[in-house]
N, C-alpha and C positions, 0 to 999 in steps of 0.2 A: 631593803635593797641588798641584792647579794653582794662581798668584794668585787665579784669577777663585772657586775655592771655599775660599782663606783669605777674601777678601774676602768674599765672597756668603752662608758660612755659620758662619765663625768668630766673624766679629764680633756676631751676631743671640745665636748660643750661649753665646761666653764673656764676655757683659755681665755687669754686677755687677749688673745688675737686671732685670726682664722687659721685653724688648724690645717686645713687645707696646704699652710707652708711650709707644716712638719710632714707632712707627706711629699710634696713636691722634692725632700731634700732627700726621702729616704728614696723617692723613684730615680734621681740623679744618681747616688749612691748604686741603686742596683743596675743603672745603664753600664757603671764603668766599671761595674760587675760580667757585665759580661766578657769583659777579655779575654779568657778561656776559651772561648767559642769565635773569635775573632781572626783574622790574619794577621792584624798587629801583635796581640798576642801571641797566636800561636808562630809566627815568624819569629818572637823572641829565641824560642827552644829548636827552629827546626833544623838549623845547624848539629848543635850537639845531639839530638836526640836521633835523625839517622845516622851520627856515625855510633849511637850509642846501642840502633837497633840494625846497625848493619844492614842498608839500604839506601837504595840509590833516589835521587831528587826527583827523577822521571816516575819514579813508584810513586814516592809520596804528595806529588804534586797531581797524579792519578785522583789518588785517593782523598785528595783534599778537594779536588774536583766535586766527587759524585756525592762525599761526605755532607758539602754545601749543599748542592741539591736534595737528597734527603732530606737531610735538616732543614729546607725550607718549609718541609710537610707539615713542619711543628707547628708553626704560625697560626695554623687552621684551625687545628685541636687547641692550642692556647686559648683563642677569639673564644669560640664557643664555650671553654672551659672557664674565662672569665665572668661570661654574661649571666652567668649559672650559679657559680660558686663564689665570684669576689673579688677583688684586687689582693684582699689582706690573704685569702687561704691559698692563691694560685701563685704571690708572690715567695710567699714562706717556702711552698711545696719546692719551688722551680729552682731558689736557689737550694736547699737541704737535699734536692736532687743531683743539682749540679755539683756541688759541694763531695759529693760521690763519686762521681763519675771523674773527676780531677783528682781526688785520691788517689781512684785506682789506674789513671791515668799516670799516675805521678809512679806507681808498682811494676808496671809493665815490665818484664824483662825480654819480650819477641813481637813480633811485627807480628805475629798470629790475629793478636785481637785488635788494631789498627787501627783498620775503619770501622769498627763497633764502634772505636771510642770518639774516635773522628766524630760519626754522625750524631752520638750520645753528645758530646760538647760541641757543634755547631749547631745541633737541633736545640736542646734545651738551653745552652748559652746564647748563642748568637738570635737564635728564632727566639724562642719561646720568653727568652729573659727582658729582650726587646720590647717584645708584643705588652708585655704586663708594665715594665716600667713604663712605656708612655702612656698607657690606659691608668696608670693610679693618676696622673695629672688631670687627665682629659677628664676624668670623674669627676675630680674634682675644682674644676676651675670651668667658667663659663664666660663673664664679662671682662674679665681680668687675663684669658689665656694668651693671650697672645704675650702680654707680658712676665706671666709665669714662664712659660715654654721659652722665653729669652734666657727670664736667672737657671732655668733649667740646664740649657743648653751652656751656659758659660759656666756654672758647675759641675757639667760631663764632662767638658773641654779640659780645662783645669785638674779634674779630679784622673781622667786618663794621663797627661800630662804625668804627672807627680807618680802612677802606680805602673807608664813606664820605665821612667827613667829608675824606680827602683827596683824592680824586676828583672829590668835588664843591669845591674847591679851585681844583683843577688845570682843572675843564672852564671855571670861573669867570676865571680868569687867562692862560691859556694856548689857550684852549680845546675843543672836543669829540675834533676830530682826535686830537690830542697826546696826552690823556689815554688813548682808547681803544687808538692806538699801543703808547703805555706799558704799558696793562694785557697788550697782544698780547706783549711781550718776556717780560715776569714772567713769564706763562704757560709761555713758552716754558724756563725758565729751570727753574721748578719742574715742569717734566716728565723732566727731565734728575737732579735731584734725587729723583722719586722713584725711579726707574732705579737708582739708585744706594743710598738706604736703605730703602724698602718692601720686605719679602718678603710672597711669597703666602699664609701661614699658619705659625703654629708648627710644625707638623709637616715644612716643607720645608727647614726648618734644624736640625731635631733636637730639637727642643723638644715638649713636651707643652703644653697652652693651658695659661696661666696657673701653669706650675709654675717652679720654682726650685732651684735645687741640694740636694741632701737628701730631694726630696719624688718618690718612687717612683709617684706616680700614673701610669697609664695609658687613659687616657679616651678612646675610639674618637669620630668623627666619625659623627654620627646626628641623623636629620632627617626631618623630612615631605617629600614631593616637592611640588611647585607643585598638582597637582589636589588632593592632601590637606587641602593649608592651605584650598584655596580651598572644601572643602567644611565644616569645621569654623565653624560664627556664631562665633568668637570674632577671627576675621581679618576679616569685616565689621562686627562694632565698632569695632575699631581702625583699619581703615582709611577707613570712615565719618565715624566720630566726628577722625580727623584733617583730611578734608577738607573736612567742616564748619568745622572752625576754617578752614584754608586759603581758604574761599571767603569767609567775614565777614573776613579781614586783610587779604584782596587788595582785596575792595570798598574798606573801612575805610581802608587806607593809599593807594589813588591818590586819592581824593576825602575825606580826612579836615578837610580842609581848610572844604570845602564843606559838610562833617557839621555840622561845629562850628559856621559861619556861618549855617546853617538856625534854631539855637539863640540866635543872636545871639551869640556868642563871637567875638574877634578873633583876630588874627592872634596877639599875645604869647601868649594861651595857646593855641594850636593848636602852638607851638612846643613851649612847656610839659609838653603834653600830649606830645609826641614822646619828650622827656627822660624824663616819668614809665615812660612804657611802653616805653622801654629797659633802667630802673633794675628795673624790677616784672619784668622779663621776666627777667632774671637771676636775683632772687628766686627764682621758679619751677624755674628749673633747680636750683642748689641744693636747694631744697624737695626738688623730684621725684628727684632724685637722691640723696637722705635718705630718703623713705619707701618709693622701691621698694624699698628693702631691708628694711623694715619690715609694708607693704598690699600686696595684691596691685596688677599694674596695670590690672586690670579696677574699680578703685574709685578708683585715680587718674585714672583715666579719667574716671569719673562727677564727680571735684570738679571738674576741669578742666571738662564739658562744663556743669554748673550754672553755672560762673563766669562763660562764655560765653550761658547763659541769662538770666542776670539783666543780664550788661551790655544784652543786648539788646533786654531788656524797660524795661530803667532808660532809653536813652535821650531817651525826650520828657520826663521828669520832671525832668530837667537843667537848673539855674535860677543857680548862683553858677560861679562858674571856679572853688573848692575840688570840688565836684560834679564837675565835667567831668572833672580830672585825676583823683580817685578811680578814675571812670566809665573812664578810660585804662589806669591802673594794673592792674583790674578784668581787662583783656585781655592786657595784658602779662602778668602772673601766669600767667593760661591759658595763654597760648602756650606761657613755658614750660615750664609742664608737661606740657603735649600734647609738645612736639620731643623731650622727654627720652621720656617714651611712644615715641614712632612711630619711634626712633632706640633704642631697646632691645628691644621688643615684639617684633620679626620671628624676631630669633636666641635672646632668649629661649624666646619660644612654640614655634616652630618648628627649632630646632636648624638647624648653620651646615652641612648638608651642600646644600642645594638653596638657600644663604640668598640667592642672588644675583636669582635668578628670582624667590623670592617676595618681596624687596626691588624688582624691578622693577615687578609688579603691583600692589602697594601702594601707589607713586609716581605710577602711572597714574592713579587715585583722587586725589591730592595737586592732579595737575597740572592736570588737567582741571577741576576745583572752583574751582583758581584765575583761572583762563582765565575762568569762566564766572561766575564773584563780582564784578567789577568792571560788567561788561556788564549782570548782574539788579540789580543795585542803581542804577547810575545810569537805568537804565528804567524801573524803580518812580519814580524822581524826577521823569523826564520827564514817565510819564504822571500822576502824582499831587500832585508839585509837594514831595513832603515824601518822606524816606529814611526816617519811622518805618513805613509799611504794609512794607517790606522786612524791617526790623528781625524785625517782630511776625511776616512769614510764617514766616523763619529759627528763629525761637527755638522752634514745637513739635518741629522734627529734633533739634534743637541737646537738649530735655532729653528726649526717646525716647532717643536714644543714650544717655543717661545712665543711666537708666534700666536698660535693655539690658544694659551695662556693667556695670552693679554686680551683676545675676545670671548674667553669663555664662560659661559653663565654659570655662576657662583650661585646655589643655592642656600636655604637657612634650614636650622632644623625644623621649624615652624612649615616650613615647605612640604615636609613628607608627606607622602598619600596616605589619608585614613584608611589601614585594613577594611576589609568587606562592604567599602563604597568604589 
């Protein structure tokens, strides 16, 4: 046996535990990898970095626009370039690509090349880095996802948490260059990493999903194809009802600031309000990570989307800063309940044989909600002078879906129609 397959399938197989968790931690890892490609991220720098390229917020808020858009395209090419090639070759490529493109992101001296880079790091960070890290899970977890997809999600949580507050540190001290720099080496670093401990599925190191020594299961790879799922209403609920949430947290979080000062809140609690609905959003994951094993998640679905209906409806009513942070709390909880949904939902419903593609399609819905929640919300303010007419349009989608959700038929992957019958 050569090194390269003691290494590549010895070590996956003769774990003293399902290897499957060494991976779940490296897809966590590369979720809060994609920051770069994010709005939380890229709102880190986008202060210093127009006054650094000499441009106004209406340009770069343009361009962050169409940037997201493009970049959704990626999703597509990702799916199909997973199902093909792998979790372990498309995860390596995507960051050593990104890892690039944040380099020379970080070189720029003129607004010339902008949106290249815009759509290069919202396409391969935000899309394409997405699309893979929840697909090395879904690979790899079958009876146990729901509860993977929970530790998953509280170490995205967690793991963003910790590489904001140091980035925004670092852009504060040092600044924007440096920081992005930095994140361009990391990147590079953990692609090389996954290279070396991500494999492409149980099955290519001799493993059964989720089995362990003693246990004779043998569990074939079965799945709906991409047109399948897409004609099934239970893949437009959930990918709906997620980027409903996505397009009120994008609104929400670039201008939450200015939400809250509509109300009269200052600045102490809009911070406040930050902390709550990180601490609440953890909550959630936990939660949601407890009851899918418990509800179906077509009813976790519906809590999550009511939670979201009433924050939304609750807004003008907002009168103490006890109210406001509840009013925070209220969406943190949804989030995480929705991440844990939308990061278990595809390989559950849909079985992990095509999961890559219809993980891309999915994402597509995500991204684009996002893109387009900042833009409708600060335009209803423009023209209205107040962010509740927005609120109030959002919240009849936000409890339809809910609605929807709680009667809608959940299929298994064992459900899928046999090709050529």
């Amino acid at each position: 046996m050569s090194s390269k397959n003691i290494f590549g399938n010895a070590l996956p197989a003769r774990a003293p535990f399902y290897y499957g968790w060494v991976v779940l931690i490296f897809a966590a890892v590369a979720m809060v990898a994609t920051l770069p490609g994010r709005s939380v991220g890229i709102g880190l720098i986008t202060e210093p970095l127009i006054a650094d390229l000499g441009i106004s917020r209406l340009d770069f808020a343009e361009k962050n626009f169409w940037a997201t858009i493009f970049g959704a395209l990626f999703n597509l090419v990702c799916g199909v370039t997973i199902d093909r090639f792998g979790v372990r070759a498309v995860v390596t490529a995507v960051l050593f690509v990104l890892s690039l493109v944040v380099l020379g992101f970080s070189q720029m001296t003129g607004a010339g090349f902008l949106l290249l880079f815009l759509v290069l790091m919202r396409g391969v960070g935000q899309s394409a880095l997405s699309v893979v890290s929840l697909t090395m899970a879904g690979k790899w977890f079958v009876r146990r996802l729901s509860v993977a997809m929970g530790i998953f999600a509280v170490l995205m949580s967690l793991g963003f948490a910790v590489a904001i507050v140091v980035a925004g540190d670092v852009v504060l001290t040092q600044g924007w260059r440096v920081m992005w720099s930095g994140l361009g080496w990391i990147l590079m670093i953990l692609s090389g990493l996954c290279m070396l401990f991500v494999r492409r599925d149980p099955e290519a190191v001799g493993l059964d999903t989720e089995v362990v020594k003693g246990d004779e299961s043998d569990e074939p790879v079965i799945g709906f194809t991409l047109v399948q799922a897409l004609m099934t209403p239970a893949f437009y609920v959930f990918a709906i009802g997620s980027a409903l949430y996505n397009l009120v947290i994008a609104g929400v979080m670039l201008f939450n600031q200015s939400i809250l000062g509509e109300l009269g809140f200052d600045e102490t609690v809009f911070q406040y309000a930050m902390a709550v609905f990180m601490a609440t959003g953890l909550l959630g994951n936990f939660t949601a990570g407890w009851a899918a094993r418990r509800w179906s998640l077509g009813r976790l679905m519906t809590v999550a989307m009511l939670a979201v209906g009433v924050y939304l409806l609750a807004f003008p009513e907002l009168k103490t800063p006890g109210q406001a942070l509840t009013h925070a709390g209220l969406l943190g909880f949804s989030g995480g309940v929705v991440s844990v949904i939308f990061f278990t939902a595809w390989a559950d419903i849909f079985g992990r044989l095509h999961l890559g593609k219809i993980q891309g399609a999915a994402q597509v819905f995500a991204v684009l909600a996002s893109a387009t929640g900042p833009w409708f919300i600060e335009s209803v303010f423009s023209s209205s002078g107040s962010y509740a007419p927005a609120f109030y349009a959002l919240a009849p989608a936000v409890l339809l879906v809910a609605i929807f959700a709680y009667f809608v038929n959940i299929p298994r992957p064992e459900d899928a129609p046999v090709l050529g019958q």
